[in-house]
C-alpha positions in Angstrom: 24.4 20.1 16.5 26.1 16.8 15.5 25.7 16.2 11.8 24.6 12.7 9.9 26.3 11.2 7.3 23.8 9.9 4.9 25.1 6.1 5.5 24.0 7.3 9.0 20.6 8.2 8.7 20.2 4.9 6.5 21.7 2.8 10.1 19.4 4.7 11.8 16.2 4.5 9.5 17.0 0.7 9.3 16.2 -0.9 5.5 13.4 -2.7 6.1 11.2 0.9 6.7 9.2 0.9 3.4 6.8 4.0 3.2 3.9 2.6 1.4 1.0 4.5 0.0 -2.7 3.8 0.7 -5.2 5.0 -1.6 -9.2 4.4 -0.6 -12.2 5.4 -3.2 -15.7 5.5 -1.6 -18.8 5.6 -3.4 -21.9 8.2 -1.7 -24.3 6.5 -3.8 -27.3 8.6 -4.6 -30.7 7.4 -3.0 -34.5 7.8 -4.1 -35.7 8.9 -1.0 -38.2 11.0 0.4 -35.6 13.3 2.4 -31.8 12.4 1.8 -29.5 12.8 4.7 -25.9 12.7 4.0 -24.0 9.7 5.2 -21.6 9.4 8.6 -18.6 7.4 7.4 -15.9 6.2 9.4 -12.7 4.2 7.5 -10.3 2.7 10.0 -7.7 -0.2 9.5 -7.7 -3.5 11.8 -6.4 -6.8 11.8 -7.7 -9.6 10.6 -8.8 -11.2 14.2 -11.0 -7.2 14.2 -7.9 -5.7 16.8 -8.5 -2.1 16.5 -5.3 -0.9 14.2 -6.0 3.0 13.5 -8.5 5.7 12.5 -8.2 7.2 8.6 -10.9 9.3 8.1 -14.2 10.1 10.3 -17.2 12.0 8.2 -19.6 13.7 10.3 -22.1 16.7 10.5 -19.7 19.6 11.5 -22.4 22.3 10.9 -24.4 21.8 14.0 -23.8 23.7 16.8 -21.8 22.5 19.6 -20.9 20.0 18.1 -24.3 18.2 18.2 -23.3 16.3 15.3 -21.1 14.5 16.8 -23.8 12.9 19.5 -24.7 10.7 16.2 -21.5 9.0 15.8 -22.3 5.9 17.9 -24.7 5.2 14.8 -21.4 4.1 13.7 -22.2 0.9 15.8 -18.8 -1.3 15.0 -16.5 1.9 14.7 -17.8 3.3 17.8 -16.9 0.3 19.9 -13.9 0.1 18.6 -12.7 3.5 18.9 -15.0 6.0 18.5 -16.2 6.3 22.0 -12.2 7.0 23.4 -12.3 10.0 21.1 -12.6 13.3 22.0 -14.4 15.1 18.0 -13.0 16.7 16.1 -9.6 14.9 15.6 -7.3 17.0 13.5 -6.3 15.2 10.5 -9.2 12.2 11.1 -12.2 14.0 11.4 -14.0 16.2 8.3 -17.6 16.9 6.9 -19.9 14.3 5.5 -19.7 13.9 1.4 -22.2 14.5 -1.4 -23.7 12.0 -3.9 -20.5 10.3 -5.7 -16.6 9.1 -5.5 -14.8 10.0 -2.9 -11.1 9.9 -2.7 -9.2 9.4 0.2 -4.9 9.2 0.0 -3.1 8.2 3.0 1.0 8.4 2.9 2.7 6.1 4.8 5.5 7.9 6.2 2.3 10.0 8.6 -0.3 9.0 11.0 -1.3 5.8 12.0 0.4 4.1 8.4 3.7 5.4 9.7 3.0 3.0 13.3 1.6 0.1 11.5 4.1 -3.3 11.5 4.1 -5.0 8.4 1.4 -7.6 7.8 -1.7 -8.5 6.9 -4.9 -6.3 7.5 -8.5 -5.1 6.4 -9.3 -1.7 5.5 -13.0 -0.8 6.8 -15.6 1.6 5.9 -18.6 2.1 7.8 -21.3 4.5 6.6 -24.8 5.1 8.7 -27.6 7.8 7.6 -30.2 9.3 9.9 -33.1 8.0 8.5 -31.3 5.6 6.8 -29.3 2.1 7.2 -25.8 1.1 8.4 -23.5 -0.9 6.0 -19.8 -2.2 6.6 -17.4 -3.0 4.0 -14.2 -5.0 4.3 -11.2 -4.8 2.3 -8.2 -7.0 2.9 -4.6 -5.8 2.3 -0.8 -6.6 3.1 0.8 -3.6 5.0 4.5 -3.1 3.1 4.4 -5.6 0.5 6.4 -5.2 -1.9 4.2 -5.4 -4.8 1.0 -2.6 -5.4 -2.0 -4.9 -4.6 -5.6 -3.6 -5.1 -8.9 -4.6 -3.9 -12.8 -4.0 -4.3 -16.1 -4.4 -2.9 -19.2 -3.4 -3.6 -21.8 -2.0 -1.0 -25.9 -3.0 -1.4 -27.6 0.5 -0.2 -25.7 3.3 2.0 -22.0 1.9 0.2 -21.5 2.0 -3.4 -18.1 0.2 -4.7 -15.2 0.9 -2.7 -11.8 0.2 -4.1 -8.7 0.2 -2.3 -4.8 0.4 -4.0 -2.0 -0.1 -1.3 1.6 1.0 -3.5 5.1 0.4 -2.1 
């Protein structure tokens, strides 16, 4: 086994490999309704002309039996086309159980998973949540991937999103 001077590594690393940190908080907000379903969410990055750039985090019912719970995912219209569809549920390290009522927090590093892939640039963080029973709502966050300053960013949903906040560190 041939051994690498640290200078080495660095060469081969090249400099300009920064390992940002993406942080995403999601509001369940809690609904006055007759019978309360909990949200599908799906968060996934893209560009800003809506190219597909990688899955986060997929929410889902995991309980049901055979997977039946994932047959509701296409309610997920806009993540659905864009990659949901190609997927074959559960994907380890994507996919997890829907949330209760409340903040949710969601930490990404940059050195893993699709962050790790993603060229430096400008792009939009999105969450999409649907409920049976319920609505759809989508919520954009822009962002530059590997800035060199922390940048944050909020919106605020109108009935199946509460705020969502996003802080992208270097």
């Amino acid at each position: 086994m041939r051994k690498l001077l640290p200078f080495a590594i660095t060469s081969l690393l090249g400099t300009s490999s920064m390992a940002a940190d993406l942080t995403a908080k999601i509001e369940v907000p809690r609904l006055n309704v007759a019978e309360y379903h909990r949200p599908y969410v799906a968060v996934w990055i893209e560009s800003p002309d809506q190219t597909f750039a990688g899955n986060l985090s997929v929410w889902y019912d995991l309980k049901k039996r055979d997977n039946e719970g994932a047959k509701w995912l296409k309610d997920l219209r806009q993540w659905w086309r864009r990659s949901g569809r190609d997927l074959a549920m559960p994907v380890d390290g994507v996919s997890g159980a829907t949330r209760v009522v409340g903040e949710q927090s969601l930490s990404f590093a940059g050195d893993k998973g699709v962050l790790a892939k993603l060229p430096a640039g400008e792009y939009q963080l999105v969450v999409e949540a649907a409920r049976e029973g319920g609505g759809r709502e989508v919520v954009k966050l822009p962002f530059q991937w590997n800035a060199k300053t922390e940048q944050t960013a909020k919106a605020q949903g109108s009935h199946e999103l509460g705020q969502v906040s996003l802080t992208v560190k270097p």
